[in-house]
KOLDREN-113000 format. One record per residue (C-alpha): residue number from 1; residue in one letter; x, y, z. Coordinates in steps of 0.5 Angstrom, whole numbers. Layout:
N
<pt i="NUM" aa="a" u="X" v="Y" w="Z"/>
...
//
This chain:
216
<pt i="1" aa="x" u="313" v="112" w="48"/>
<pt i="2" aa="x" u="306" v="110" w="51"/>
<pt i="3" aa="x" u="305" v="106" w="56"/>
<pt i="4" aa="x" u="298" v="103" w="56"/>
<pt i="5" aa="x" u="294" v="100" w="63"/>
<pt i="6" aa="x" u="288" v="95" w="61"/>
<pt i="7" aa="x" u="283" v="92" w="67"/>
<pt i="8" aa="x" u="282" v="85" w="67"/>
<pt i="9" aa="x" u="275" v="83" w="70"/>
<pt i="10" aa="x" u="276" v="76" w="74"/>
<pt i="11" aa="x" u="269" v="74" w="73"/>
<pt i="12" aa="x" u="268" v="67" w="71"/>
<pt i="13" aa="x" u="266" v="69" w="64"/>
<pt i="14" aa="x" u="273" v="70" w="62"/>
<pt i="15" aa="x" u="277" v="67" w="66"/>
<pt i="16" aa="x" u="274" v="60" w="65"/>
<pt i="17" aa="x" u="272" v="61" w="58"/>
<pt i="18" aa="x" u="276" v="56" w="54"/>
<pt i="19" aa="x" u="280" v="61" w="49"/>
<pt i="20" aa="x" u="281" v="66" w="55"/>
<pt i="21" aa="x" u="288" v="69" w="53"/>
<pt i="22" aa="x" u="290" v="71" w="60"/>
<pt i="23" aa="x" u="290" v="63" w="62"/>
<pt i="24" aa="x" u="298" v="62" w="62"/>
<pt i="25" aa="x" u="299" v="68" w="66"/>
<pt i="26" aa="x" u="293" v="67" w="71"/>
<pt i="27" aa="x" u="297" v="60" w="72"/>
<pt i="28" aa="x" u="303" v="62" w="73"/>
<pt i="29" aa="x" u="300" v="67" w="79"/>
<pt i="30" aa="x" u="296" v="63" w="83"/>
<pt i="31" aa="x" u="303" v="59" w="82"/>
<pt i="32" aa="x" u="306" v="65" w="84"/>
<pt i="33" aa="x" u="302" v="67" w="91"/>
<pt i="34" aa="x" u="301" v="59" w="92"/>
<pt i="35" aa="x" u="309" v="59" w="94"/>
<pt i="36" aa="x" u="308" v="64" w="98"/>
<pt i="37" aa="x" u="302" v="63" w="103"/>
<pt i="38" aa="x" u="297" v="67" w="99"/>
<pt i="39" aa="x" u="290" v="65" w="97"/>
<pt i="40" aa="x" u="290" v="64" w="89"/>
<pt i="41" aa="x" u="288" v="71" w="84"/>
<pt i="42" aa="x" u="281" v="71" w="86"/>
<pt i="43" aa="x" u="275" v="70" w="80"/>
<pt i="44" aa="x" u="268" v="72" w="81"/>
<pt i="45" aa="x" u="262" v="68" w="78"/>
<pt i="46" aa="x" u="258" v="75" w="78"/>
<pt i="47" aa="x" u="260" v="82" w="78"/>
<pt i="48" aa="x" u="253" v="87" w="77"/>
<pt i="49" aa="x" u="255" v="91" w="71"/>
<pt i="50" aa="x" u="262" v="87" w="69"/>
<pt i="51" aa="x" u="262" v="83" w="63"/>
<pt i="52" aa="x" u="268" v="79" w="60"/>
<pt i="53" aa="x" u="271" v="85" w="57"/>
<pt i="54" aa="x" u="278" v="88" w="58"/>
<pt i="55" aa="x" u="278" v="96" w="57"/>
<pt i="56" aa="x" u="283" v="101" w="58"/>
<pt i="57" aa="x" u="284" v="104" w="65"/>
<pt i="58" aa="x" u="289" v="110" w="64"/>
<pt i="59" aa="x" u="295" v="112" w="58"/>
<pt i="60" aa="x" u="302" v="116" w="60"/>
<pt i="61" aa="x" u="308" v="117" w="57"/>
<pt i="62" aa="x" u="314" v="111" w="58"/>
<pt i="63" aa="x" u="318" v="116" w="61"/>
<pt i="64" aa="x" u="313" v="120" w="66"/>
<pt i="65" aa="x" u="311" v="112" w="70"/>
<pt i="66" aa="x" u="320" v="112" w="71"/>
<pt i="67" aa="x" u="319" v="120" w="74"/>
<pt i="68" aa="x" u="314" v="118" w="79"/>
<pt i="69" aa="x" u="318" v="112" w="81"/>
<pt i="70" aa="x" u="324" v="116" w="82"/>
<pt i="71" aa="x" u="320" v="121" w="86"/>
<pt i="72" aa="x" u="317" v="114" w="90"/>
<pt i="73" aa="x" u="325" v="112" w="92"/>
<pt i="74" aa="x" u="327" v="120" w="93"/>
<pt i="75" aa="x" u="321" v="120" w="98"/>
<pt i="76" aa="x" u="322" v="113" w="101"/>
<pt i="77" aa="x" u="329" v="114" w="101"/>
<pt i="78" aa="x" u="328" v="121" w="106"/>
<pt i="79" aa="x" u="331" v="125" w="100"/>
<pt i="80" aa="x" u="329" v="132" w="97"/>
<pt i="81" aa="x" u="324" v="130" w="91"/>
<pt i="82" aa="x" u="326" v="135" w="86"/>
<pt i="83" aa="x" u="323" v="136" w="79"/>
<pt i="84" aa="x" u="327" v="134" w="73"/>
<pt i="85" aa="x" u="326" v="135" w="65"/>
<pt i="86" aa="x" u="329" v="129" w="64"/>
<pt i="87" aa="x" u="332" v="122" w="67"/>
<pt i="88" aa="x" u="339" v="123" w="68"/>
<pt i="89" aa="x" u="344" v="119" w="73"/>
<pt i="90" aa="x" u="341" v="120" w="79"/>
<pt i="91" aa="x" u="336" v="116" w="78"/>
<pt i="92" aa="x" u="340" v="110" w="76"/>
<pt i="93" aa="x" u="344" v="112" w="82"/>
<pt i="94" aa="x" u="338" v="111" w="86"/>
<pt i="95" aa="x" u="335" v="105" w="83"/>
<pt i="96" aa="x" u="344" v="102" w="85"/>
<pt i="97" aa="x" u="344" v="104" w="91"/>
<pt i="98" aa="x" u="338" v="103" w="94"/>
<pt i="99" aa="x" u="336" v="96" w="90"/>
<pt i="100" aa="x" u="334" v="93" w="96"/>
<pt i="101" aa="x" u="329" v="99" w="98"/>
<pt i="102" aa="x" u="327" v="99" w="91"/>
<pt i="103" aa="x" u="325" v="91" w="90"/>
<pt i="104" aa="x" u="320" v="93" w="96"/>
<pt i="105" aa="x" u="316" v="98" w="92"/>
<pt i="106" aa="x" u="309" v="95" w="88"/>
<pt i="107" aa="x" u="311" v="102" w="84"/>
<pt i="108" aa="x" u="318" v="101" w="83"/>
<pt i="109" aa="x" u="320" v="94" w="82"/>
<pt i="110" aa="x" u="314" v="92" w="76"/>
<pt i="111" aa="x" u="316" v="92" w="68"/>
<pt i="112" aa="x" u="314" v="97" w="65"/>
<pt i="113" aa="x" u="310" v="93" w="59"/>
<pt i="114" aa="x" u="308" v="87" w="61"/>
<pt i="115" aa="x" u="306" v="83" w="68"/>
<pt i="116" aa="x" u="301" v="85" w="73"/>
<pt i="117" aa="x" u="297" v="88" w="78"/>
<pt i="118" aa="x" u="292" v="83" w="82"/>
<pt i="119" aa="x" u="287" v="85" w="88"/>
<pt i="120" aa="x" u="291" v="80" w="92"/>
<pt i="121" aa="x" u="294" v="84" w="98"/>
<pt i="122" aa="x" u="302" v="82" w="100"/>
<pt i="123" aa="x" u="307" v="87" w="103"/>
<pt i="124" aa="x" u="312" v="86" w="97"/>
<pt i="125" aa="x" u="313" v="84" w="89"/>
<pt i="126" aa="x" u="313" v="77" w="88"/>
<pt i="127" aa="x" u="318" v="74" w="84"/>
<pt i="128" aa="x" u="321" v="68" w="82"/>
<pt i="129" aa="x" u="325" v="65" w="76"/>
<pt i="130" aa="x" u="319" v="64" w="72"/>
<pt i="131" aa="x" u="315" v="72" w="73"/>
<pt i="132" aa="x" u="322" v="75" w="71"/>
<pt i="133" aa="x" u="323" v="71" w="65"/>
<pt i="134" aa="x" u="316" v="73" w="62"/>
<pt i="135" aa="x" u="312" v="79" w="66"/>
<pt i="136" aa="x" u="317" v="81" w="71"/>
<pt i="137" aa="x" u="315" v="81" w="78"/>
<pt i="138" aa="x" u="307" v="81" w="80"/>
<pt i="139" aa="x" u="305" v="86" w="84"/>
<pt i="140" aa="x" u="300" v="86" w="88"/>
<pt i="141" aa="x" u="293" v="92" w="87"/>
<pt i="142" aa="x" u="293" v="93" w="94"/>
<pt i="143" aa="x" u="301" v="94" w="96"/>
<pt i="144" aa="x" u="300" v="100" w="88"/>
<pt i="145" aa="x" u="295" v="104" w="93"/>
<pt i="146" aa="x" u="299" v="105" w="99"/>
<pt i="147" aa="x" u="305" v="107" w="94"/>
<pt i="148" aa="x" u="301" v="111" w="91"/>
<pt i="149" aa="x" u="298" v="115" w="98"/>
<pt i="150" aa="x" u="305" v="115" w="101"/>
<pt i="151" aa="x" u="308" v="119" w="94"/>
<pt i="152" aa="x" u="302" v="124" w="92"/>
<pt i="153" aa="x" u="304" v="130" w="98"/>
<pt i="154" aa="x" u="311" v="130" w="95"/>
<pt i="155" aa="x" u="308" v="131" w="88"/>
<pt i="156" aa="x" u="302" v="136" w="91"/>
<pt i="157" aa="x" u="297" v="132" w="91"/>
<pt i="158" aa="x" u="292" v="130" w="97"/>
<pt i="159" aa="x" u="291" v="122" w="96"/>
<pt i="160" aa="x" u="284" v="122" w="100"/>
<pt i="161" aa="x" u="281" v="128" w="95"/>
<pt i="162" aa="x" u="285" v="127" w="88"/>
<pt i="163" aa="x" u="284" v="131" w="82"/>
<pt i="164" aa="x" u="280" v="129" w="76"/>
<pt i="165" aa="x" u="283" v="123" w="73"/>
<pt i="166" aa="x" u="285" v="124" w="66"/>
<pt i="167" aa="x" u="281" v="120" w="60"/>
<pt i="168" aa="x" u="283" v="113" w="59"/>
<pt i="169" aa="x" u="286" v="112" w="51"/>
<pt i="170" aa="x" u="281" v="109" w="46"/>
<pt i="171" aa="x" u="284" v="102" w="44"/>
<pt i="172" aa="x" u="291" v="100" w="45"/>
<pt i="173" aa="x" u="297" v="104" w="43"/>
<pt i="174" aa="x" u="303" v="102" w="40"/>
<pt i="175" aa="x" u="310" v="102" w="44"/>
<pt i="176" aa="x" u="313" v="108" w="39"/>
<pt i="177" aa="x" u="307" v="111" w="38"/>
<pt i="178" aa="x" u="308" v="118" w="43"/>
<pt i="179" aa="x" u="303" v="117" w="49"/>
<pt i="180" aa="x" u="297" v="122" w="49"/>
<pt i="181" aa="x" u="298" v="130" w="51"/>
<pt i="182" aa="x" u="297" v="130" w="59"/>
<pt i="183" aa="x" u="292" v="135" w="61"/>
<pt i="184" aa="x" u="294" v="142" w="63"/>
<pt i="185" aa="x" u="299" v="142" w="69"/>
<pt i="186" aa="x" u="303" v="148" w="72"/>
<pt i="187" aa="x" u="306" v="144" w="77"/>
<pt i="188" aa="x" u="313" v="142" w="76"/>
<pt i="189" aa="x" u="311" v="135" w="77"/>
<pt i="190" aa="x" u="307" v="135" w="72"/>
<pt i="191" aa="x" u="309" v="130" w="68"/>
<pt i="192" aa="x" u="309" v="125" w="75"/>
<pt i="193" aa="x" u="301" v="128" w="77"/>
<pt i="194" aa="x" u="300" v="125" w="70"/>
<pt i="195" aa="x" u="302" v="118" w="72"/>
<pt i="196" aa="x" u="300" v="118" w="79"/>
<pt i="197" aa="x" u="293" v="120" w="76"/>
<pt i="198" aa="x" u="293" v="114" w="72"/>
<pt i="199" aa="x" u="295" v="109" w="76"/>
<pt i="200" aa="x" u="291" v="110" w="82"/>
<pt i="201" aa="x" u="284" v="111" w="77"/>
<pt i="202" aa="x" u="286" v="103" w="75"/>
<pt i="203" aa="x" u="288" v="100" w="82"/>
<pt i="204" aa="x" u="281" v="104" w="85"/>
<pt i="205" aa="x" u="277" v="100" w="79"/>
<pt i="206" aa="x" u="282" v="94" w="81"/>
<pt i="207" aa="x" u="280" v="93" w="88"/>
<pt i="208" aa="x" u="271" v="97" w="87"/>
<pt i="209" aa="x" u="271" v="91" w="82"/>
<pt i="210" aa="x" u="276" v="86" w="83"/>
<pt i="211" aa="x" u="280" v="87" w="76"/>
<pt i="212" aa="x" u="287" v="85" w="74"/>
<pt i="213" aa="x" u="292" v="91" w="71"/>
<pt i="214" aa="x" u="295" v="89" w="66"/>
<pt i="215" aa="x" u="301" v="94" w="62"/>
<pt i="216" aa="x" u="302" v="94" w="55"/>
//
C-alpha cells in the first residue's frame, strides 16, 4: 500500500485564504501547541519562490515507514537492528513492551495516513483528546529530523552526506494502490533506507521552507 508525504506552505496565501482546506487543522494545532506553552504553527506573509501550492515530498510503501519505526525502537531501546522480510511479532512486541519509549518518537508515534509535521520544535508528540480522534498525534519537523539522524548509521546511512533521495510521486496516490518501486538498494535495509530517504527530503524542505508535512 502506498503512503504519500505532501508539504504544505505556511505563508499567508494559503493559510488565510478564506476556502483554505487545512483551516481546521491548523486551529486545532496552534490549539495543540497553545496548551503546551508553544508558539502557534508559524505562517509567512512572503516566502521567495513559494506560492500556496501544496506538492508531494516523497512516496514509500505503508509497510517500509513501520521497517524504520522498528529500527528506531530496536536502536533506542540499545537492541541488535536486524533485517527483516516482513513485520512479524517482535515488532508488536516491541511497540508493547517499550509504549512509553515509543509515545517519544516523532518517528514512531505519528499515524501513518492522516496528521502532521510542523516546523515547531517540542521534545515529544503532542497529543490530546481531539489530535488522536482526527489526525493522531502532532509531531514536530524538528524532533523527525533528530529521529532521523539518530536511525540512519543503524541502516548504513551517514546523516550529514545522505544518498540521493528517490523522486517524489507525481499526484496523489490511493491507499490500496501499490506504492512506486524503490530504487535499487543492495542493502539489507533497503526497504527502511528507502523510507529514511523520503522522510528526510520532506522534513529538509519543511524546515529550509517553512512547510507542513502532511500524510496521506
Amino acid at each position: 500500500m502506498a503512503c504519500d508525504l505532501w508539504l504544505v506552505p505556511l505563508v499567508d496565501v494559503l493559510c488565510h485564504a478564506p476556502d483554505n482546506p487545512f483551516a481546521e487543522e491548523l486551529a486545532l494545532y496552534d490549539s495543540a501547541l497553545g496548551a503546551a506553552g508553544l508558539p502557534a504553527v508559524p505562517v509567512h506573509s512572503y516566502m521567495p519562490g513559494l506560492s500556496g501550492d501544496v506538492a508531494p515530498a516523497a512516496g514509500f510503501d505503508y509497510e517500509a515507514l513501520h521497517f524504520l519505526r522498528r529500527a528506531y525502537l530496536l536502536q533506542v531501546c540499545g537492541l541488535e537492528v536486524t533485517p527483516v522480510d516482513e513485520l512479524g511479532g517482535d515488532y508488536e512486541q516491541l511497540l508493547e513492551m517499550f509504549e512509553a519509549t515509543a509515545q517519544r518518537s516523532h518517528l514512531v508515534w505519528h499515524y501513518d495516513h492522516a496528521g502532521a509535521y510542523v516546523p515547531v520544535d517540542f521534545p515529544e508528540p503532542l497529543a490530546n483528546d481531539e489530535l488522536l480522534a482526527g489526525g493522531g498525534p502532532l509531531g514536530s519537523s524538528h524532533g523527525l529530523l533528530r529521529d532521523l539522524e539518530y536511525v540512519a548509521p543503524s541502516i548504513g546511512i551517514d546523516p550529514a552526506n545522505p544518498p540521493a533521495a528517490p523522486a517524489p510521486p507525481h499526484g496523489p496516490t490511493e491507499l490500496e494502490e501499490p506504492a512506486a518501486p524503490a530504487p535499487l538498494d543492495d542493502s539489507p535495509f533497503a526497504r527502511e533506507r528507502h523510507v529514511w530517504l523520503g522522510l528526510h527530503t520532506a522534513v529538509t524542505k519543511s524546515l529550509g521552507q517553512g512547510s507542513m508535512i502532511v500524510f496521506s
